[in-house]
C-alpha positions in Angstrom: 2.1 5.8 3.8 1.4 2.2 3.9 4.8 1.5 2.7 4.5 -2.5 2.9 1.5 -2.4 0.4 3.2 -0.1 -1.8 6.3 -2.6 -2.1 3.9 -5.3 -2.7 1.9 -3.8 -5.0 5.1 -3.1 -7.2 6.2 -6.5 -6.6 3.5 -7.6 -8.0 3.2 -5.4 -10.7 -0.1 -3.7 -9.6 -1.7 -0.3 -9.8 -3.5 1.6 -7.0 -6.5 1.8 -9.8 -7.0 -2.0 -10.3 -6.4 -2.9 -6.4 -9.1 -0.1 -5.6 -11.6 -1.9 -8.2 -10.8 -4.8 -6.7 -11.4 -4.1 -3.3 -14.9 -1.7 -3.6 -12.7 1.6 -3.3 -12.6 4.2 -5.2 -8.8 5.6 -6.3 -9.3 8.4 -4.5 -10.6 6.8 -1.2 -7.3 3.9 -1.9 -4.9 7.2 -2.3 -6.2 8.2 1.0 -5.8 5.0 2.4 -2.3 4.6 1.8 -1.0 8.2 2.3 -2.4 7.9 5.8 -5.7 10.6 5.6 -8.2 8.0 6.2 -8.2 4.7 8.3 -8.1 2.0 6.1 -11.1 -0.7 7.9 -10.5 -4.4 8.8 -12.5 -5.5 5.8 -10.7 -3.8 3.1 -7.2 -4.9 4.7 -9.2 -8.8 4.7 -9.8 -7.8 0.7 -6.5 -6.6 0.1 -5.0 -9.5 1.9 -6.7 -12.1 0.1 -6.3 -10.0 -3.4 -2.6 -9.8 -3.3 -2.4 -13.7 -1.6 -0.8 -12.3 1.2 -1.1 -12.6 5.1 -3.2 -9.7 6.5 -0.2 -8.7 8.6 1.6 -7.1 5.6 -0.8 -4.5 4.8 1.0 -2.6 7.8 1.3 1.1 8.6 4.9 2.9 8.3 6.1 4.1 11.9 6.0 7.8 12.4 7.3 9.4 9.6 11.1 10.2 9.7 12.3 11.9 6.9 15.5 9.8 6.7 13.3 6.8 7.0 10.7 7.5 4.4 13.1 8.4 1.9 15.1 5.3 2.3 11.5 3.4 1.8 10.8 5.8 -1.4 14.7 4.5 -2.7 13.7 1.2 -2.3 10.4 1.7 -4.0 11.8 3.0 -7.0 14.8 0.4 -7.0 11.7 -2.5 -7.1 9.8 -0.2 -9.9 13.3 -0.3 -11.8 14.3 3.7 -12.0 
C-alpha cells in the first residue's frame, strides 16, 4: 500500500473519492493504486504531488510487505485518523 499517501491523505483530512476526482482517476483505479494492483504513472504521482502541496518524493511505495511492518503503519494510520 502506498502508505506515505495514506498518512498524508489523513493528515490532511482527505478522502480517496475527492483525491481520485482530483487527479482524473476513478475510486476504483485510486484503490488500486494505493493497494499496490496497478502502477500508479509519473503523471498522476506529478497530480497528486501538486494536489496535496507536497514534494513528489512522498507519494512513495511501502517496502515489501512485512506483516509486523504493515501493521505498525496501519497503528499509526488510525492513531492520525483518531481511533
Amino acid at each position: 500500500m502506498l502508505i506515505e499517501l495514506k498518512v498524508l491523505l489523513v493528515k490532511k483530512g482527505l478522502s480517496q473519492k475527492k483525491l481520485a476526482q482530483a487527479i482524473g482517476l476513478s475510486s476504483g483505479q485510486l484503490s488500486r493504486v494505493m493497494n499496490e494492483r496497478v502502477r500508479l504513472r509519473a503523471r498522476h504521482r506529478r497530480r497528486i504531488a501538486q494536489f496535496l502541496r507536497v514534494p513528489q518524493s512522498q507519494i512513495v511505495r511501502a517496502r515489501k510487505r512485512d506483516s509486523r511492518n504493515v501493521g505498525e503503519k496501519d497503528a499509526h494510520v488510525a492513531r492520525m485518523e483518531g481511533r
